[in-house]
mmCIF file of the N, C-alpha and C atoms, coordinates in Angstrom:
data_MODEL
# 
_entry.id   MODEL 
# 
loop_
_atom_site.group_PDB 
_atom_site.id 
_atom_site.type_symbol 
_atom_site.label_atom_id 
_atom_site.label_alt_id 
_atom_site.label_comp_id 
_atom_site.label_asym_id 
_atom_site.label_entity_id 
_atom_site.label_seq_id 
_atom_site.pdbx_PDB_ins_code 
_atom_site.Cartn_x 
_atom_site.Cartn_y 
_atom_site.Cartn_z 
_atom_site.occupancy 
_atom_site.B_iso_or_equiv 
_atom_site.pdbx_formal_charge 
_atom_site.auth_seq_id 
_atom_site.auth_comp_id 
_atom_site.auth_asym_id 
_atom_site.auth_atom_id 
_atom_site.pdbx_PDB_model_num 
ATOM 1   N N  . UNK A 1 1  ? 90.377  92.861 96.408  1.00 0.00 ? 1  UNK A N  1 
ATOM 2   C CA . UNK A 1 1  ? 91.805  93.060 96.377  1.00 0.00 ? 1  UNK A CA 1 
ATOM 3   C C  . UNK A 1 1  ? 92.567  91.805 95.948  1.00 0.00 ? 1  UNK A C  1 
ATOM 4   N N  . UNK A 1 2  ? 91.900  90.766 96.237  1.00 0.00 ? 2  UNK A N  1 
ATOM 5   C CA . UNK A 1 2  ? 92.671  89.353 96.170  1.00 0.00 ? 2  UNK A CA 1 
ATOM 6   C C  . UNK A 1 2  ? 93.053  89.459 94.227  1.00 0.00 ? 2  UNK A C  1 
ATOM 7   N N  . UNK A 1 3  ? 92.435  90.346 93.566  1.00 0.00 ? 3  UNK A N  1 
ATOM 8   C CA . UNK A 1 3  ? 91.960  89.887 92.126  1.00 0.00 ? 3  UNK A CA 1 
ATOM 9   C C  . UNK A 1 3  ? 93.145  90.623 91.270  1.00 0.00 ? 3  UNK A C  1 
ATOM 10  N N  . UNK A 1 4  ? 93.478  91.678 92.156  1.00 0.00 ? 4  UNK A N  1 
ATOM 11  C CA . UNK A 1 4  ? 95.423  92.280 91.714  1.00 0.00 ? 4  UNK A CA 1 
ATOM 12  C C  . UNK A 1 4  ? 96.274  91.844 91.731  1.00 0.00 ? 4  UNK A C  1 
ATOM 13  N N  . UNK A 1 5  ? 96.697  90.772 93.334  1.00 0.00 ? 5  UNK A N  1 
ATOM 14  C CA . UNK A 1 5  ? 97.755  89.721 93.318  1.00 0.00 ? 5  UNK A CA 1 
ATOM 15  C C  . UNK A 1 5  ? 97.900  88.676 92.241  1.00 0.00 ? 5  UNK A C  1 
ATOM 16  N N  . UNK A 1 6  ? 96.687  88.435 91.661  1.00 0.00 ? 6  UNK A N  1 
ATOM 17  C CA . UNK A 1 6  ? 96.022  87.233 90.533  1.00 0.00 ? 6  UNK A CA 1 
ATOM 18  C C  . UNK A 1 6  ? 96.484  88.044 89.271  1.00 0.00 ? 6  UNK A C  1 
ATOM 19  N N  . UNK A 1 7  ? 96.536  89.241 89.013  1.00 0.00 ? 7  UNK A N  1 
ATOM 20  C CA . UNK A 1 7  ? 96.128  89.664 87.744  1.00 0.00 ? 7  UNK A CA 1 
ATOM 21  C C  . UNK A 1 7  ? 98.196  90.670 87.760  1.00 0.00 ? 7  UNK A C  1 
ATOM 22  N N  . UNK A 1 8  ? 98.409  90.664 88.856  1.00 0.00 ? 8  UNK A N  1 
ATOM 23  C CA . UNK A 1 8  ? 99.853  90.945 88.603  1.00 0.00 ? 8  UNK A CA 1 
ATOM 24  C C  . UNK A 1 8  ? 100.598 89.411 88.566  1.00 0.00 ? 8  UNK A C  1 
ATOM 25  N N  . UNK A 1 9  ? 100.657 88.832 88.847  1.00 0.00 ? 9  UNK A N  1 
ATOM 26  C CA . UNK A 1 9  ? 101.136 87.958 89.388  1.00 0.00 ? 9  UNK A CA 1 
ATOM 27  C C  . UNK A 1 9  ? 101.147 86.559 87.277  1.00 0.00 ? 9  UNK A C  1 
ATOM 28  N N  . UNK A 1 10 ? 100.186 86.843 86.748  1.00 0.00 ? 10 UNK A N  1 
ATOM 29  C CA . UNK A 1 10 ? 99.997  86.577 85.987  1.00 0.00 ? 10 UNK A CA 1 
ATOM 30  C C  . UNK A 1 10 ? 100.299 87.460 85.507  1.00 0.00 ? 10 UNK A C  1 
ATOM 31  N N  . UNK A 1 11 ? 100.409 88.641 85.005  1.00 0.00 ? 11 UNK A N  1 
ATOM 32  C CA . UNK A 1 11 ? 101.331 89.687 84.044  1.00 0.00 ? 11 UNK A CA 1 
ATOM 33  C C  . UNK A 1 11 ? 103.147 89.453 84.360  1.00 0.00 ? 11 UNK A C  1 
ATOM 34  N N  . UNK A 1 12 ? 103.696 88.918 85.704  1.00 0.00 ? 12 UNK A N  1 
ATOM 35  C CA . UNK A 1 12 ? 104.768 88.791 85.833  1.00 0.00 ? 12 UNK A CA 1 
ATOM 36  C C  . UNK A 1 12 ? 105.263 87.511 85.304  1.00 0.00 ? 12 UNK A C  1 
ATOM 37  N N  . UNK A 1 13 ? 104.128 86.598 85.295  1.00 0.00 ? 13 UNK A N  1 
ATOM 38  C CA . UNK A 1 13 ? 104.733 85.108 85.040  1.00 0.00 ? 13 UNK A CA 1 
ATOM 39  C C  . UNK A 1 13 ? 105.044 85.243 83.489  1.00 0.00 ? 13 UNK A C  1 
ATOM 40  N N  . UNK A 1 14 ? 103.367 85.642 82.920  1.00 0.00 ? 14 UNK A N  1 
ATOM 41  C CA . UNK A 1 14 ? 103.394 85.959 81.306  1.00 0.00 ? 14 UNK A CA 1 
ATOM 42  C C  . UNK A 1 14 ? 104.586 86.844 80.738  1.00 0.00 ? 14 UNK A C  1 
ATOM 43  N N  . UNK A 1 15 ? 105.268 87.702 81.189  1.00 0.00 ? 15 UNK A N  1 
ATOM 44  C CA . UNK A 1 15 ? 106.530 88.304 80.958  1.00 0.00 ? 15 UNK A CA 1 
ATOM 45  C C  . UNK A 1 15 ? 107.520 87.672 81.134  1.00 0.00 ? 15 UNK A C  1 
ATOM 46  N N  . UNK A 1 16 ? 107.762 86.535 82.280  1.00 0.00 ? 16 UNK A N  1 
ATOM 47  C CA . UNK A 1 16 ? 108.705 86.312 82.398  1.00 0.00 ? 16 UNK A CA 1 
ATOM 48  C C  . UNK A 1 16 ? 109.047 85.176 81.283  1.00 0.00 ? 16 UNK A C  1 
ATOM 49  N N  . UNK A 1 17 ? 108.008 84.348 81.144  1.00 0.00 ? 17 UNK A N  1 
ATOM 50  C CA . UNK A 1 17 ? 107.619 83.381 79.967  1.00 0.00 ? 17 UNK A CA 1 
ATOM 51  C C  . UNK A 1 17 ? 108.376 84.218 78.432  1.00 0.00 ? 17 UNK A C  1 
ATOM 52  N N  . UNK A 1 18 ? 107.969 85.507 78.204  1.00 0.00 ? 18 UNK A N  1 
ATOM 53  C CA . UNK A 1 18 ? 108.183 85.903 77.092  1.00 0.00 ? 18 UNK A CA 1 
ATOM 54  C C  . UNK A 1 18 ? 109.849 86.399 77.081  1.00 0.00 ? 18 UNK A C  1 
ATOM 55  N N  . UNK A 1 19 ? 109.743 86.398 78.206  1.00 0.00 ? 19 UNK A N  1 
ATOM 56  C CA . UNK A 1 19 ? 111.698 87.219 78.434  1.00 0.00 ? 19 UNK A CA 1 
ATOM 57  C C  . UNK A 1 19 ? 112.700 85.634 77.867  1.00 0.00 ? 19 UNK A C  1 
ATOM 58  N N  . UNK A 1 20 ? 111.828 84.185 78.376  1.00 0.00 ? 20 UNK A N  1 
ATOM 59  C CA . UNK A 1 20 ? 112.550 83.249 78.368  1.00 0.00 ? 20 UNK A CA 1 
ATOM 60  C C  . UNK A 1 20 ? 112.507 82.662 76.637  1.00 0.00 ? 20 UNK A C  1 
ATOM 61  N N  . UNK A 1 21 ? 111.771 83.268 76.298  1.00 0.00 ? 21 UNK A N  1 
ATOM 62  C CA . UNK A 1 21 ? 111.291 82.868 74.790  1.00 0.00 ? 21 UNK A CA 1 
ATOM 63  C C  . UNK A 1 21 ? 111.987 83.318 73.586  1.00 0.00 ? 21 UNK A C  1 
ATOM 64  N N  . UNK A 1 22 ? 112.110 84.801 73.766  1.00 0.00 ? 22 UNK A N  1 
ATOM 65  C CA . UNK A 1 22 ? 112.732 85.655 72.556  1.00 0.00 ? 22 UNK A CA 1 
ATOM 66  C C  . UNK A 1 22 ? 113.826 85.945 73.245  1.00 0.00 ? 22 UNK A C  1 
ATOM 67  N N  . UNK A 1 23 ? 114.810 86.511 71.723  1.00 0.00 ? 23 UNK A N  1 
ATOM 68  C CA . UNK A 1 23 ? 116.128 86.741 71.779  1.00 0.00 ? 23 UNK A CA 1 
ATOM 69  C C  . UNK A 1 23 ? 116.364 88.265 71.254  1.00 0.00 ? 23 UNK A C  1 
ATOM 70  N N  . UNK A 1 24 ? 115.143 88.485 70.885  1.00 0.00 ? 24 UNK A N  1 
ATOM 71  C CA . UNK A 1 24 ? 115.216 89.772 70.193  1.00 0.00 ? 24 UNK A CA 1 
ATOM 72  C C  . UNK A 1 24 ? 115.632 91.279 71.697  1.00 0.00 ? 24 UNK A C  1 
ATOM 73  N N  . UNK A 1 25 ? 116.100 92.067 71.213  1.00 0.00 ? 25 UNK A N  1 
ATOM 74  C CA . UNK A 1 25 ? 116.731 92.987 72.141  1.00 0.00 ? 25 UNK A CA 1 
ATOM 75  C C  . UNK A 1 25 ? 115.536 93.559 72.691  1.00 0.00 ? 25 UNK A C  1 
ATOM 76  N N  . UNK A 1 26 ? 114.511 94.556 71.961  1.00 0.00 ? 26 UNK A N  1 
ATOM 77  C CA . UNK A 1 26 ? 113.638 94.933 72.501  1.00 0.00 ? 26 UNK A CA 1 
ATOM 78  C C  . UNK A 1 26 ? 112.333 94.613 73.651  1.00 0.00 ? 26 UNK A C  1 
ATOM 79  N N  . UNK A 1 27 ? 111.710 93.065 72.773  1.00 0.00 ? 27 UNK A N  1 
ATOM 80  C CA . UNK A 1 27 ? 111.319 92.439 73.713  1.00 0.00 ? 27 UNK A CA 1 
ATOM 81  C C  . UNK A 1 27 ? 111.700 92.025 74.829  1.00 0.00 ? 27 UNK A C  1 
ATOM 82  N N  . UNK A 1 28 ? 112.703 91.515 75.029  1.00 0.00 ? 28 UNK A N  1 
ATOM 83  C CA . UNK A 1 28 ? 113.977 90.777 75.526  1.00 0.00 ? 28 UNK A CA 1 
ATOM 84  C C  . UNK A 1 28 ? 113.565 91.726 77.103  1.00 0.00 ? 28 UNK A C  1 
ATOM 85  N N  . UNK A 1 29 ? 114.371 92.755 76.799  1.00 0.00 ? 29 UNK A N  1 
ATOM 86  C CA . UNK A 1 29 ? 114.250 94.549 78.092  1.00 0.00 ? 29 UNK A CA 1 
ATOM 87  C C  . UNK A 1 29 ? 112.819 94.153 78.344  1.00 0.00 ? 29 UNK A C  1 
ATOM 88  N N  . UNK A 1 30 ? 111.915 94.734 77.843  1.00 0.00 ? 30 UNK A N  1 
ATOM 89  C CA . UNK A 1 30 ? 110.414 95.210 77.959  1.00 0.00 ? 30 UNK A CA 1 
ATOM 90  C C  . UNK A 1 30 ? 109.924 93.763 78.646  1.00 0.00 ? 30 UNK A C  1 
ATOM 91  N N  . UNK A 1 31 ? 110.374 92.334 78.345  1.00 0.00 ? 31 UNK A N  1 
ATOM 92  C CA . UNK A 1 31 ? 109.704 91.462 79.010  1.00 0.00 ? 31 UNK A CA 1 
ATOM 93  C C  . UNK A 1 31 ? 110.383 91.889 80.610  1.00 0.00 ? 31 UNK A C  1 
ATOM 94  N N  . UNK A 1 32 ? 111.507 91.459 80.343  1.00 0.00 ? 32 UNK A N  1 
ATOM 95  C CA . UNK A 1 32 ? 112.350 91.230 81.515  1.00 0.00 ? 32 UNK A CA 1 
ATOM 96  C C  . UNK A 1 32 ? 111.887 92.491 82.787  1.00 0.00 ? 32 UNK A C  1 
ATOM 97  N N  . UNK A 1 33 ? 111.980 94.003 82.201  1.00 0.00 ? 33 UNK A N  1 
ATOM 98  C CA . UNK A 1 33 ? 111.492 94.974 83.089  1.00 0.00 ? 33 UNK A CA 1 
ATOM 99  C C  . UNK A 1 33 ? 110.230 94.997 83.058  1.00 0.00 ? 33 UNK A C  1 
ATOM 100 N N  . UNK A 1 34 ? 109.199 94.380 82.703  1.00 0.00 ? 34 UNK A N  1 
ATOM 101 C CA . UNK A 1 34 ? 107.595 94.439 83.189  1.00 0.00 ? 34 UNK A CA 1 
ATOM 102 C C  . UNK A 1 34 ? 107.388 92.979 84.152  1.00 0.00 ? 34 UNK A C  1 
ATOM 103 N N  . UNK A 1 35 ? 108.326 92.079 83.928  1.00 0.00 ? 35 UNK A N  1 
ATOM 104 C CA . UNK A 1 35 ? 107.893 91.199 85.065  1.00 0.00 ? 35 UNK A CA 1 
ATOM 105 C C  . UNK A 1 35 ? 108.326 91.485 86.208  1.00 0.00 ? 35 UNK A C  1 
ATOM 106 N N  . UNK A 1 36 ? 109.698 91.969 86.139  1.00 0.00 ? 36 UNK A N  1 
ATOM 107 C CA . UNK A 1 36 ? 110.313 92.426 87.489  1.00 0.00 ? 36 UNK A CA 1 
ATOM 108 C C  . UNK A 1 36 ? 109.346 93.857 88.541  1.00 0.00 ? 36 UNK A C  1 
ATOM 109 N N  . UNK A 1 37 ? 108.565 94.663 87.624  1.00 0.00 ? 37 UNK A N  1 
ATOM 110 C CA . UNK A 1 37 ? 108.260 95.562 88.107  1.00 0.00 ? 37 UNK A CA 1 
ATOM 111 C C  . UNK A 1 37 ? 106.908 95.046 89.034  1.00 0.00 ? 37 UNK A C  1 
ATOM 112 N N  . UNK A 1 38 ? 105.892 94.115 88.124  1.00 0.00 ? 38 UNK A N  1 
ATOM 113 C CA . UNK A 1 38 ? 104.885 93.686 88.254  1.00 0.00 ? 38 UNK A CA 1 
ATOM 114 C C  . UNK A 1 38 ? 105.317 92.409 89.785  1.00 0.00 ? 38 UNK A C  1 
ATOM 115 N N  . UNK A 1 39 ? 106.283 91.782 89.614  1.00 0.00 ? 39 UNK A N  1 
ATOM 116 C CA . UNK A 1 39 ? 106.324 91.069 90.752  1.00 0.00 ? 39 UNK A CA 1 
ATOM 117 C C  . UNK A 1 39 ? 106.753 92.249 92.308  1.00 0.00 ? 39 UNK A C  1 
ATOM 118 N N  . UNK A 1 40 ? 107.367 93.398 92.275  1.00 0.00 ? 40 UNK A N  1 
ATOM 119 C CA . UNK A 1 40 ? 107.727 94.307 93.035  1.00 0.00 ? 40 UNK A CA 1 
ATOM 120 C C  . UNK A 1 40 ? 106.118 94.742 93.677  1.00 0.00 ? 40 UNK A C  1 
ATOM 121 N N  . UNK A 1 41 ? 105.158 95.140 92.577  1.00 0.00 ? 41 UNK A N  1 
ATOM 122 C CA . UNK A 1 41 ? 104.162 95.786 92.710  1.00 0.00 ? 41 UNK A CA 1 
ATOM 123 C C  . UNK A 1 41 ? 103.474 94.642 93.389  1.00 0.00 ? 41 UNK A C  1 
ATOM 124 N N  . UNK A 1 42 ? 103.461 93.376 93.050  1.00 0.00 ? 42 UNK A N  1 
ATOM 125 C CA . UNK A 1 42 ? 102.578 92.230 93.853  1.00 0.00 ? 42 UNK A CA 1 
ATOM 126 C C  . UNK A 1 42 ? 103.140 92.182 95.577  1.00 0.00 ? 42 UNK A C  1 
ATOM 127 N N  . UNK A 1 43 ? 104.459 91.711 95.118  1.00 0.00 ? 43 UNK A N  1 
ATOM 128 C CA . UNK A 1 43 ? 105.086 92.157 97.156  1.00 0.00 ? 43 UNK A CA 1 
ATOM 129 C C  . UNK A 1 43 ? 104.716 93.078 97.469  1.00 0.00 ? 43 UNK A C  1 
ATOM 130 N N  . UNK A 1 44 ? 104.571 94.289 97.210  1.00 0.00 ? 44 UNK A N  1 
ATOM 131 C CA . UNK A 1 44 ? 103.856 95.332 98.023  1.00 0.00 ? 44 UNK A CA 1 
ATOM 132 C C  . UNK A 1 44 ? 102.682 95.596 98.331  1.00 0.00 ? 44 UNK A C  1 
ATOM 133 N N  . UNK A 1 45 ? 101.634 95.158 97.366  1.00 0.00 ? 45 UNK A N  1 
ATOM 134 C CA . UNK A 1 45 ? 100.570 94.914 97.614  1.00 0.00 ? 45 UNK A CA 1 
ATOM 135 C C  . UNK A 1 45 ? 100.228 93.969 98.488  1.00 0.00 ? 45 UNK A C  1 
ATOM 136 N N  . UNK A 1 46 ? 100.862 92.290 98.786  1.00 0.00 ? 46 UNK A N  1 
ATOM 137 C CA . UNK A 1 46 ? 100.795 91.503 99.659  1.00 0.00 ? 46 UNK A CA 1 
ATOM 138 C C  . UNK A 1 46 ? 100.368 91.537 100.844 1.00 0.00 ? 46 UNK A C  1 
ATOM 139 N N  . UNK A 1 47 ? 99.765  90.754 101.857 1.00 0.00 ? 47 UNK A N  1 
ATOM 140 C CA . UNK A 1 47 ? 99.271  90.876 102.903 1.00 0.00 ? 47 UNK A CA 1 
ATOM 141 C C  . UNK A 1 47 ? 100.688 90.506 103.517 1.00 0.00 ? 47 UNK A C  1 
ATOM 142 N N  . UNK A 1 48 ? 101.033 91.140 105.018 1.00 0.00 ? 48 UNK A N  1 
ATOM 143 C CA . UNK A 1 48 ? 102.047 91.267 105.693 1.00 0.00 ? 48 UNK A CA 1 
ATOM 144 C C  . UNK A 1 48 ? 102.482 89.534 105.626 1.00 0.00 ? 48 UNK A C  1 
ATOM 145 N N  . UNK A 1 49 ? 101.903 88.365 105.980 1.00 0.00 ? 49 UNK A N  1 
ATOM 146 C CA . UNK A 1 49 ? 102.418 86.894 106.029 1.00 0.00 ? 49 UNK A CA 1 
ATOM 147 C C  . UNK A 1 49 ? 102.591 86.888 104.896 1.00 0.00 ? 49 UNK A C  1 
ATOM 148 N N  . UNK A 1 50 ? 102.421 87.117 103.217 1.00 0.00 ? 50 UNK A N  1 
ATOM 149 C CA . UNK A 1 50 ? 103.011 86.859 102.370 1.00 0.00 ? 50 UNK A CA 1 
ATOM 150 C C  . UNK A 1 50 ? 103.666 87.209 102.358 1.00 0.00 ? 50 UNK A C  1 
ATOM 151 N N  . UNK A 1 51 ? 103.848 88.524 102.521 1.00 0.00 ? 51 UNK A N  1 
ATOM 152 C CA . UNK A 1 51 ? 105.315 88.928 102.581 1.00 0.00 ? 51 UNK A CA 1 
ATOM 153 C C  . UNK A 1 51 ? 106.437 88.272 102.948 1.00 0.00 ? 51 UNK A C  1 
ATOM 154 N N  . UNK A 1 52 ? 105.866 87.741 104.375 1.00 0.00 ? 52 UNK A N  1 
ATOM 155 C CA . UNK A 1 52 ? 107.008 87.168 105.462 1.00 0.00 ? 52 UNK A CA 1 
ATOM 156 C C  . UNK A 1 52 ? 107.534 85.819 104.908 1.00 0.00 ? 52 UNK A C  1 
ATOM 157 N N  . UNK A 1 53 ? 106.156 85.160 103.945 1.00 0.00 ? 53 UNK A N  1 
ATOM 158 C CA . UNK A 1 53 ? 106.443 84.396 103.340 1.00 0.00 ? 53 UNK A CA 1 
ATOM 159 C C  . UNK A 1 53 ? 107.829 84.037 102.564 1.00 0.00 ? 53 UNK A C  1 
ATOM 160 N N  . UNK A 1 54 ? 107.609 85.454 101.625 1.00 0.00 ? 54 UNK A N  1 
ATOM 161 C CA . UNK A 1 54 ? 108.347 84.794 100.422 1.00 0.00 ? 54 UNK A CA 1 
ATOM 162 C C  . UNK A 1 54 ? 109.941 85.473 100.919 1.00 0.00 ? 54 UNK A C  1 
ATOM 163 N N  . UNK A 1 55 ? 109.757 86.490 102.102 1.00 0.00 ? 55 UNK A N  1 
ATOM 164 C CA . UNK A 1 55 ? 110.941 86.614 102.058 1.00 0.00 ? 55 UNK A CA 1 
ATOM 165 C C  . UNK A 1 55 ? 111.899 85.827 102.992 1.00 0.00 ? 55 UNK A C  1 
ATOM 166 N N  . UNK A 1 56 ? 111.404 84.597 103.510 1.00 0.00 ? 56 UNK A N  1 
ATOM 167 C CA . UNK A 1 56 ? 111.494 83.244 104.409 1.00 0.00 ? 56 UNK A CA 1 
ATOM 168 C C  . UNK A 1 56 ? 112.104 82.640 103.218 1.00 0.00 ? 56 UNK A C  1 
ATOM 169 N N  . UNK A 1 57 ? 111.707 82.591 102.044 1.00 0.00 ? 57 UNK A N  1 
ATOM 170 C CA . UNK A 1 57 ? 111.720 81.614 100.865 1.00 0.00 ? 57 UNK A CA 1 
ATOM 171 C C  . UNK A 1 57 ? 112.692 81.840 100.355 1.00 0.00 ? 57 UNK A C  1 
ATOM 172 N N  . UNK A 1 58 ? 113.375 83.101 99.972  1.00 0.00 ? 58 UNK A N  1 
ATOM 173 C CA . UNK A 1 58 ? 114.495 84.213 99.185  1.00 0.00 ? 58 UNK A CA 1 
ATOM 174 C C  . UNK A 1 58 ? 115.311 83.825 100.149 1.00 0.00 ? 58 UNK A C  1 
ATOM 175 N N  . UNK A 1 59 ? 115.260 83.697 101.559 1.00 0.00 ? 59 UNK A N  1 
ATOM 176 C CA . UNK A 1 59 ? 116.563 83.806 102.666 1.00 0.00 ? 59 UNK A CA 1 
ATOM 177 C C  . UNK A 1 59 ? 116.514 82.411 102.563 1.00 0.00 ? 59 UNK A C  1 
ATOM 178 N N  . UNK A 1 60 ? 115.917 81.391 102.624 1.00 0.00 ? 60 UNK A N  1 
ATOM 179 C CA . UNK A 1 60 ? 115.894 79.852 102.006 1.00 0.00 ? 60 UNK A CA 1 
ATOM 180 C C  . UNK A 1 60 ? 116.950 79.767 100.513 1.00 0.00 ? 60 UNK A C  1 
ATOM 181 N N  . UNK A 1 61 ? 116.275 80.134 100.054 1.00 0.00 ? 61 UNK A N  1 
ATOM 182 C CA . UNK A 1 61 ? 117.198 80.108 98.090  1.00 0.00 ? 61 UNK A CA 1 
ATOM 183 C C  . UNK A 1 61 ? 118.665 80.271 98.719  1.00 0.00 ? 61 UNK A C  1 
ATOM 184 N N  . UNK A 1 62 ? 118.844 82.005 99.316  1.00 0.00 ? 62 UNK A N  1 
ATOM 185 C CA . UNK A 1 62 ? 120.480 82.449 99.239  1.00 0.00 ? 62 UNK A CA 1 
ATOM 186 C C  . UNK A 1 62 ? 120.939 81.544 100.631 1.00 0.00 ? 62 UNK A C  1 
ATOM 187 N N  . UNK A 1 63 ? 120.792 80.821 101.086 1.00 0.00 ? 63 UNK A N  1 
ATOM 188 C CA . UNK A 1 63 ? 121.207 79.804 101.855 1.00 0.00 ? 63 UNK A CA 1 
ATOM 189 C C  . UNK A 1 63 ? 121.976 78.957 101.452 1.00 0.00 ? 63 UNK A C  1 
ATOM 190 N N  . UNK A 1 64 ? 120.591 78.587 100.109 1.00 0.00 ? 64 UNK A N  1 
ATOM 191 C CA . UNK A 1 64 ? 121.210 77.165 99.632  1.00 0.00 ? 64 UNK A CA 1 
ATOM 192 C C  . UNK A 1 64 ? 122.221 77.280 98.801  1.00 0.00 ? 64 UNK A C  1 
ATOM 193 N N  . UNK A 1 65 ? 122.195 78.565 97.916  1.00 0.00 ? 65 UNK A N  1 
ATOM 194 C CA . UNK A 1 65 ? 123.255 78.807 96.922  1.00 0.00 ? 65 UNK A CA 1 
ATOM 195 C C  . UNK A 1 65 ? 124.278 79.111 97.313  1.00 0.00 ? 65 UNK A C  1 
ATOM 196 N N  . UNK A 1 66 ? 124.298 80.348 98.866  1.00 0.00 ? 66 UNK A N  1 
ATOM 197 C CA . UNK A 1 66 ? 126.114 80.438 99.064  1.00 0.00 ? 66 UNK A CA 1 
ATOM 198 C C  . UNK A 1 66 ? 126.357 80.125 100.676 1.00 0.00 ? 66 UNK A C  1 
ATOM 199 N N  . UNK A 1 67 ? 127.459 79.437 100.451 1.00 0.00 ? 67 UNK A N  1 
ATOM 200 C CA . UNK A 1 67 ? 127.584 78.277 101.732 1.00 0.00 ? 67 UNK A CA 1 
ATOM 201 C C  . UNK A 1 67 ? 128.232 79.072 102.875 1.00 0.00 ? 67 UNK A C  1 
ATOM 202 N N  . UNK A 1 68 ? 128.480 78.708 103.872 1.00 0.00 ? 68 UNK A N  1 
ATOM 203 C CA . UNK A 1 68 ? 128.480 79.566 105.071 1.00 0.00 ? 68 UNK A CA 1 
ATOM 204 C C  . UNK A 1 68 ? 129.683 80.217 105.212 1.00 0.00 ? 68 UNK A C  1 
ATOM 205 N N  . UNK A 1 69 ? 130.454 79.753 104.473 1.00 0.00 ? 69 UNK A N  1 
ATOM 206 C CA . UNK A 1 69 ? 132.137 79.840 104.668 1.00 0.00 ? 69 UNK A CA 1 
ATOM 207 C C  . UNK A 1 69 ? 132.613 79.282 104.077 1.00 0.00 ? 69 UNK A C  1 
ATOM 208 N N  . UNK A 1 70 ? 133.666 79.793 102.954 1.00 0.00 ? 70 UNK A N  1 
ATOM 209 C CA . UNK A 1 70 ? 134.598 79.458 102.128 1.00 0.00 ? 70 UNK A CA 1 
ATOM 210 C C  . UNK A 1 70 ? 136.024 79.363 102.589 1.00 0.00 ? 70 UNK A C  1 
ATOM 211 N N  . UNK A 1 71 ? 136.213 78.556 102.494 1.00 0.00 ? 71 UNK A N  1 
ATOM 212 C CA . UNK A 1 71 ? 137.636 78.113 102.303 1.00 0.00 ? 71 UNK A CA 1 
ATOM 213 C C  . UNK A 1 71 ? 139.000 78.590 101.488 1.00 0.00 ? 71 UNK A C  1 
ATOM 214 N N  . UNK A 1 72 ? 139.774 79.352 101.718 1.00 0.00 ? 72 UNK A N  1 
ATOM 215 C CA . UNK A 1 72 ? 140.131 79.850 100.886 1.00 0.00 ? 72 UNK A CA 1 
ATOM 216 C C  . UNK A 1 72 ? 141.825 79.035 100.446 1.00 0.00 ? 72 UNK A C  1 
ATOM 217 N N  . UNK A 1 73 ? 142.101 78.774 102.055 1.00 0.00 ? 73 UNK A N  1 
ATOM 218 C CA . UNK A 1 73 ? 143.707 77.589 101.781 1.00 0.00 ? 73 UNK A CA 1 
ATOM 219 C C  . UNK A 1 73 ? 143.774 77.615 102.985 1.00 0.00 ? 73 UNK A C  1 
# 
């Protein structure tokens, strides 16, 4: 089983690589929606601590990006 996380996980990176590369419209979609799908399909497949992992990591990211409270005046 370990050899799906490896083999999606590398189809998502390799897409995402190609989404960052071309400008062309078609590719462009087809990269962008096969990495996104392929990284979905890897979280689900994941063993429950990866999971917990990365979604520790995601609640880490939106932390850092939006701050606790805005100020408005």
């Amino acid at each position: 089983m370990p050899s799906v996380y490896l083999m999606l996980l590398t189809f998502a990176l390799s897409s995402i690589w190609v989404y960052t590369q071309t400008s062309n419209d078609i590719p462009f979609v087809l990269a962008g929606v096969s990495g996104l799908v392929c990284l979905i399909w890897g979280f689900a497949f994941a063993h429950w601590s990866i999971q917990l992992l990365i979604v520790l990591g995601l609640w880490r990211l939106y932390k850092f990006y939006m701050p606790e409270e805005i100020n408005l005046g």
